[in-house]
C-alpha positions in Angstrom: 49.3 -144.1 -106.2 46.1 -143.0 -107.8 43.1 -144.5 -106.9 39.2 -144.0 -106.7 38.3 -143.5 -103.3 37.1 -140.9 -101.2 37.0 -139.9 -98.3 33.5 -140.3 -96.1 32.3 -140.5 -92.5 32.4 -143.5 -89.9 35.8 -144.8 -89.0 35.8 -148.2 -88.3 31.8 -148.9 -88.6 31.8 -147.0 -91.8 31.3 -150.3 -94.1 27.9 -151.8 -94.1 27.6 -154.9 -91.2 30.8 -153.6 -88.9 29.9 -152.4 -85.1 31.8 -151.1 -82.7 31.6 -149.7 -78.7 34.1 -148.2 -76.5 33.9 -147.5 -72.5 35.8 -146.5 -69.9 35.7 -149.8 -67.7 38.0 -148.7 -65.0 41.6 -150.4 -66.4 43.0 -147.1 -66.6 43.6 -145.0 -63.3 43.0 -141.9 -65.8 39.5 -142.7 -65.9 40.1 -142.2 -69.4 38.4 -145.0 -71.9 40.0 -148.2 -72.2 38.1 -151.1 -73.2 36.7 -151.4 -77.1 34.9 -154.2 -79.2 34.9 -154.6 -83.1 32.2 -156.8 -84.7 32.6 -158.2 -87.8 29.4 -159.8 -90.0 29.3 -163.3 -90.3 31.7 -164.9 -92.8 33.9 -162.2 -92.3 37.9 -162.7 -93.4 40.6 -161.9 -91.4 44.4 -161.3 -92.4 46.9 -160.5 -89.7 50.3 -158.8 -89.3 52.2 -159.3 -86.1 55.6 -158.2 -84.3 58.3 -160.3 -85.1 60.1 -159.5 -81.7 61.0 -162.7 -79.7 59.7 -161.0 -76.7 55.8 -160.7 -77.4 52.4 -160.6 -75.4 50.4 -163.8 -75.2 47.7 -162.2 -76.9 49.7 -161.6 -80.5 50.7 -165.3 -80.4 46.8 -165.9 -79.8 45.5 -164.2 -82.7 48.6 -165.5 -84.9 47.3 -168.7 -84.1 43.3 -168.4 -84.4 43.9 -166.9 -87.4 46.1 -169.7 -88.8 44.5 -172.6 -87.6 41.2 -171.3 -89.4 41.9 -170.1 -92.2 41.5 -166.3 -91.8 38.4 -166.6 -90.2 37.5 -164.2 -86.8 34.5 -162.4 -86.3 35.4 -159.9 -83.0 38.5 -158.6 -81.5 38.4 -157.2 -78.1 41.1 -154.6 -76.7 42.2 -153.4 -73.6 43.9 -150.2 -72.8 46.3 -149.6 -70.0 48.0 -152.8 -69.5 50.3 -154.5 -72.4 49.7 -158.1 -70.4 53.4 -159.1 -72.0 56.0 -160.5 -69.9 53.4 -162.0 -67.3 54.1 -165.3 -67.8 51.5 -167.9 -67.9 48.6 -165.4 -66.6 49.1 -164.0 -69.8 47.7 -166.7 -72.0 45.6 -167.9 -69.5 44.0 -164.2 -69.0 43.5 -163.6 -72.8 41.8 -167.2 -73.2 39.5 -166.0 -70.3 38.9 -162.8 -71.8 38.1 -163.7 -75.2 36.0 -167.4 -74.0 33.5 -164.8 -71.7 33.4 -162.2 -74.7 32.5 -165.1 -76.9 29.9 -166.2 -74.7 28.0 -163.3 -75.0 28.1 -163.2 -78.7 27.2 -166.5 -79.6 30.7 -167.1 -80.5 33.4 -169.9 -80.9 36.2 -168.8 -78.5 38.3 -169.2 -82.0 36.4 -166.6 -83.8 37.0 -163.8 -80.8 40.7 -162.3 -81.4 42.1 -159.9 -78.1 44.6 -157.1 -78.6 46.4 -155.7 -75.6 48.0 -152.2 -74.9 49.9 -150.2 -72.5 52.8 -150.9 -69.7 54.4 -154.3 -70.0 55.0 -156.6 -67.1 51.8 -155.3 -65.9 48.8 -158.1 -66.7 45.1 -157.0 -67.1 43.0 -156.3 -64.3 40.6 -159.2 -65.2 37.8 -158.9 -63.1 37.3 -155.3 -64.5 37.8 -156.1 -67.4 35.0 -159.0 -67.3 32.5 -156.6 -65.4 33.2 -154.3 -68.3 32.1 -157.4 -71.2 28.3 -156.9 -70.8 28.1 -152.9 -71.3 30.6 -153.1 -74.0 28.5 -155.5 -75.8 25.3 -153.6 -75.3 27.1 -150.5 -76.4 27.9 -152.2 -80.1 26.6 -149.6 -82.3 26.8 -148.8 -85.9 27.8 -145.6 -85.0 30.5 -146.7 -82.5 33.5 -146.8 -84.2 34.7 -142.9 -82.6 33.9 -144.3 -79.1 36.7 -147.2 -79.7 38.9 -145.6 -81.7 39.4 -143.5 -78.2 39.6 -146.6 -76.1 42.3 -147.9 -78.0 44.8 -145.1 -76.8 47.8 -145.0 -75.0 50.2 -141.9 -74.5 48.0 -140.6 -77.6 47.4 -137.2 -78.3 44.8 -137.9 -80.9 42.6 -140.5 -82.1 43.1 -142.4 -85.3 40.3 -142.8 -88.3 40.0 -142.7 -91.6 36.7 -144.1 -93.9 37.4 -144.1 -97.7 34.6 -145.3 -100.3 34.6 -146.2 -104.0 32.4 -147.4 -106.7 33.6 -150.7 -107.9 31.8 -152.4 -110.4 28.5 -150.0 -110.1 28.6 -150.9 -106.1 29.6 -148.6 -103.2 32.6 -150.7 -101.1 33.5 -148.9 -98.1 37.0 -149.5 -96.4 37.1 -148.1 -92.6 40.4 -147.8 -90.2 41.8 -147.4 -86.4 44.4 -147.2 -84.8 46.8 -146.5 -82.2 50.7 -145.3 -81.7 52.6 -142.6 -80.1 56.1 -143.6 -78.8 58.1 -147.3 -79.1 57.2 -147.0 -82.9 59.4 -148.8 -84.9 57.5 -151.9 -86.6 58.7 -154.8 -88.0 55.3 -155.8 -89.4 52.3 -153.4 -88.2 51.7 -150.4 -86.1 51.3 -150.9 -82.7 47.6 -151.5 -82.8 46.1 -150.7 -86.2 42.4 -152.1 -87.5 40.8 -152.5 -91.0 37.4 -152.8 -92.2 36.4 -153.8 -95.7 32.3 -154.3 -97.0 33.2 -156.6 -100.1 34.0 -160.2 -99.6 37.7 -161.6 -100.7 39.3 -164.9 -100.5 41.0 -164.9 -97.6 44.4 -165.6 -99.6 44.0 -162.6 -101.7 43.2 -160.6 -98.8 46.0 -161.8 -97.2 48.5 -160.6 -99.5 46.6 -157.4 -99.9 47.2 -156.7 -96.5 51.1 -157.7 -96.3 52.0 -155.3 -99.4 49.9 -152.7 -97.6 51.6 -152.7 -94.8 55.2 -152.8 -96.4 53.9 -149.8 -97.9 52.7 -147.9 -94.6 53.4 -149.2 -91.1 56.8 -150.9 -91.9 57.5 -147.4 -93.4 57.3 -145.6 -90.3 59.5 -145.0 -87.3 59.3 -142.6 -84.1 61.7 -143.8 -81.8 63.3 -146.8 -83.2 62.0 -149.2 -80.6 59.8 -151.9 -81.3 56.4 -153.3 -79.2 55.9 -156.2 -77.5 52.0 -156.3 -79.2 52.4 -155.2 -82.3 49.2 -156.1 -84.3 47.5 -155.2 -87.3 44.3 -156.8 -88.4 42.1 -156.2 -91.4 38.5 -157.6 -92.0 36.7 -158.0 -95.0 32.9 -158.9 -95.2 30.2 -158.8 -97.9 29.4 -159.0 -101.5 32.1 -161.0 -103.4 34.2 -158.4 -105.4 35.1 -159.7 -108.8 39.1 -160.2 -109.6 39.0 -157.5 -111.8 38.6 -154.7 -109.2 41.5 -156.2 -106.8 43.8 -153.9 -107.7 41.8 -151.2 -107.0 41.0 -152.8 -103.7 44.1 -152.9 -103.0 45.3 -149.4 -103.0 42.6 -148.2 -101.0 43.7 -150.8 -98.5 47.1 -149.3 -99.0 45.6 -145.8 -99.1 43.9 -146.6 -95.3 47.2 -147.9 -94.0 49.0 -145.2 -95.1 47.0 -142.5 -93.7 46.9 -144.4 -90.5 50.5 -144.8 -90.5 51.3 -141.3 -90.8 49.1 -140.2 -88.3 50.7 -142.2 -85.6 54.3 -140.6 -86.6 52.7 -137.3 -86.3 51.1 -138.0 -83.0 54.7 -139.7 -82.0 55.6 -138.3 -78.4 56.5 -134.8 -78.0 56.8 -134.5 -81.7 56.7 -130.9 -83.5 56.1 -132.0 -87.2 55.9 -134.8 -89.8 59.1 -136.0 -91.9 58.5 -137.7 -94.9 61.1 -139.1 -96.8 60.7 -139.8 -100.4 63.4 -141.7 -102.2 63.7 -142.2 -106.0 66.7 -144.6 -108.3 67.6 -147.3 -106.1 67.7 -151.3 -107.8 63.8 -152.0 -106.2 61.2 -150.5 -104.2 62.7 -152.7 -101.2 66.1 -150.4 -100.8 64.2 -147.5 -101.6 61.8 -148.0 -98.5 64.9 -148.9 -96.3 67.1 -146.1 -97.1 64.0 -144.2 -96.3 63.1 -145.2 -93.0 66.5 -145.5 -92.1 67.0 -141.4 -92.4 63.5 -141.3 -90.7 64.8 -143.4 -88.0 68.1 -141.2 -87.5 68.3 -139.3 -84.5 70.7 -136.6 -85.7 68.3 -136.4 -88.3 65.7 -135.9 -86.1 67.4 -133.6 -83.7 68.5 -131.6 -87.1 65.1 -131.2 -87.7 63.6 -130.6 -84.4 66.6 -127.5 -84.4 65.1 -126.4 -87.9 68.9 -127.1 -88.7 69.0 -127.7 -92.5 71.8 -130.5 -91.9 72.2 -132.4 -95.3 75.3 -134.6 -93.9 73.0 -136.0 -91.6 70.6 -137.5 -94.4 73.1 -138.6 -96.9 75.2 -140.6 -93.8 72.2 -142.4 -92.8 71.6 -143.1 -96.4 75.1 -144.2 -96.5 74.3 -147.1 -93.6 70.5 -148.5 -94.8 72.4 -151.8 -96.0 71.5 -150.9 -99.5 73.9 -150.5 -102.6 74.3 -146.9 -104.6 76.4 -144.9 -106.0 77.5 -141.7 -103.8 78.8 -139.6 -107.3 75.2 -140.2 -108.0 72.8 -138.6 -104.8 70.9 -135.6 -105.6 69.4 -134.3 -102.3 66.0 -132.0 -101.7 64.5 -129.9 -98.5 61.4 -129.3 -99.9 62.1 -126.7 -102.7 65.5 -126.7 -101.6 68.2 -128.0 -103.7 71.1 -129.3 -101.3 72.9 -131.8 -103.3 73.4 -133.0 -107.1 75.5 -135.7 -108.6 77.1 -136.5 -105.2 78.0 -133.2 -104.6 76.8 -129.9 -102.6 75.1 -126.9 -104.0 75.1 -123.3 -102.6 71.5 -122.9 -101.0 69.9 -120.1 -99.1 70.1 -121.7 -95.5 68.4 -119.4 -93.2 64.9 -119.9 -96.1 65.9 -123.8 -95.7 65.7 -123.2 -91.9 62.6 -121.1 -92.1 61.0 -124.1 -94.3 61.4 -126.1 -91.5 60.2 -123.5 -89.1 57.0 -123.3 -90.9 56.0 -126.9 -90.6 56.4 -127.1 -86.9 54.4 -124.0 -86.9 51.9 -126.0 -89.1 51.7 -128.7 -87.0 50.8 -127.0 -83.9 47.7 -125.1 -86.3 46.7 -128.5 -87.0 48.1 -129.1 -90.3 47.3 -125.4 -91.8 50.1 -123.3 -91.3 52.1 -122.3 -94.6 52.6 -125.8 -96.2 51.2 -127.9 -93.5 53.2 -130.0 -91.2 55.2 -132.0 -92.8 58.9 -132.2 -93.7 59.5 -133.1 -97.2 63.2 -135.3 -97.7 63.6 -136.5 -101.3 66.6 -138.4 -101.9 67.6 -139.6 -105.7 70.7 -142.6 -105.2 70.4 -143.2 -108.9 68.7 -144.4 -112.3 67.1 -147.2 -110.9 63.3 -147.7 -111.1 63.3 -148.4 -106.7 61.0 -145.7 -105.2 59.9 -145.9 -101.7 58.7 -143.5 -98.8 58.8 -143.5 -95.1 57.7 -141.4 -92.3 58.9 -140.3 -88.9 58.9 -137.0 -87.1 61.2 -135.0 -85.1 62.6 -135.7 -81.5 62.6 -133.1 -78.8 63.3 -132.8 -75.2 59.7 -133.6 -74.6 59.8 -136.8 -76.0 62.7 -138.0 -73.2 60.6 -136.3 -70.3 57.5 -138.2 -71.3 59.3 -141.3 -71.4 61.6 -140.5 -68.3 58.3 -140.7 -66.1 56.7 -142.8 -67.9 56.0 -145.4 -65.0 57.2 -143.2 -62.2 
């Protein structure tokens, strides 16, 4: 999608009236950071997306609910690193309410207006007098230029932080959109990333922002998978504070929201837990954009797919079965089938191809991903899948799966 934005420095406190701090309060035994604060300006909007597993930390029904009962209005979200607080039972609830009633004390809040997102090992609940020693730094450490200190205290099993800042002139005004967020491994969503945050410096109606942010993420952190497991505290949230933006520069709002989410999205698939590379899947013909996506993400979710990869084992019967099981309708006789530059497939059938420079493509973006994104072609695994003439296009993301990622996750409490 093209679009006018740029990108520019700041993260999450990159649009005018945000702030943001992040410490190392002593939740983690790492001694790594772990507690963060966003600050919205008053009047802010807030839209939400949420897991829609039945098994779900008291904090996502909190913010679910906040955010319902007033209309899309929050000024603050607090998070803490190390400790999911799901599958507590009542200390759950009760913890988060304490959390976010102290935090709101301090800021001159309602209780209603402070939102609390919570990450790391379920069944284990938040340390809470730490966490409430911890309130009155954080707050004094709100900066403008602390969004890189919490997009660190937001992490997990994490290899990298998570920002982006994109800016635009809309209507002869500078409107700034700014992004966190945080994923690694049990990335599958069924409505956000794991943790994810938005920023926006031009005011929307809350219902328009709203749908904004739903297509948005439809289009970036439904579209990504890592290991095909879902969180317990899923939770996207997306602020938007300022200057009202006339009706005619929505749409260009709107896919720089998309283009934030995106970014975002990917980089938590790339950072997904011992992975070597990025797959992106790109599928074109299918009845709507809907199968398109699913087909997508369904070959991104495969794990022969993955392993395939991961081997640098130009497979092509792995794709086109997964294809075959996404639930959508298409026509076999009709699947054209691409490895980058590599033709493997057309009109349902397969084509000679050069495997061993198919298998060196592959070999090249793990080698890419390990120079950071600048060995020949970068990091990432191209898929493009045609299923017919239809005008459906969607795209997914995942990344490969190697031994590392079971050792990680075999220890991963022991």
């Amino acid at each position: 999608m093209t679009h006018p934005w740029t990108p520019t420095a700041g993260g999450i406190t990159a649009p005018a009236g945000f702030l943001a701090a992040g410490l190392t309060a002593g939740l983690k035994p790492s001694g790594n950071p772990d507690l963060a604060l966003l600050l919205a300006p008053e009047g802010a909007v807030c839209a939400g997306a949420f897991t829609i597993s039945l098994v779900r930390a008291a904090c996502v029904d909190l913010c679910a609910e906040r955010l319902a009962a007033s209309g899309g209005r929050a000024r603050a979200v607090l998070t803490n690193s190390g400790q999911a607080n799901a599958c507590t039972g009542d200390r759950g609830l009760i913890d988060s309410l304490r959390a976010t009633g102290a935090l709101a004390d301090r800021l001159g809040l309602a209780a209603e207006e402070v939102l609390i997102c919570s990450t790391g090992v379920i069944g284990v609940p938040i340390p809470m007098d730490t966490l409430l020693a911890g309130l009155d730094p954080l707050v004094e450490a709100l900066d403008r230029e602390g969004g890189a200190a919490a997009a660190q205290a937001i992490l997990t099993t994490d290899l990298v932080d998570k920002q982006i800042a994109l800016e635009a002139d809309l209507g002869g005004r500078q409107v700034r959109l700014g992004g966190m967020a945080k994923g690694s491994g049990m990335i599958h969503p069924a409505m956000a990333t794991m943790l994810g945050y938005l920023t926006c410096d031009a005011g929307v109606p809350a219902d328009v922002w709203q749908g904004m942010v739903r297509r948005a993420v439809e289009r970036s952190f439904n579209a990504i998978t890592v290991d095909g497991d879902t969180s317990t505290n899923d939770t996207f949230l997306a602020f938007a504070a300022g200057e009202p933006l006339g009706p005619e520069h929505f749409d260009a709002l709107e896919a720089g929201l998309t283009a934030v989410s995106q970014h975002l999205a990917q980089a938590i698939a790339r950072d997904g837990e011992g992975a070597t590379c990025l797959i992106e899947v790109q599928v074109d013909g299918s009845a709507d954009e809907a199968g398109a996506r699913a087909i997508a993400r369904t070959i991104c979710g495969s794990s022969l797919v993955k392993c395939a990869v991961h081997g640098r084992d130009p497979n092509w019967g792995r794709i086109v079965a997964a294809a075959g099981r996404a639930g959508v309708a298409f026509d076999p006789e009709a699947v054209a089938l691409w490895l980058g530059e590599h033709q493997l497939m057309a009109a349902g059938q397969p084509l000679a191809f050069d495997r061993p420079a198919a298998s060196r493509y592959l070999k090249d973006r793990a080698a890419g991903a390990y120079l950071g994104g600048t060995g020949a072609g970068g990091d990432t695994v191209l898929i493009r899948l045609v299923v017919g003439e239809g005008p459906g296009r969607g795209r997914a993301w995942g990344c490969d799966l190697s031994d590392q990622y079971v050792r990680i996750n075999a220890d991963y409490t022991t």
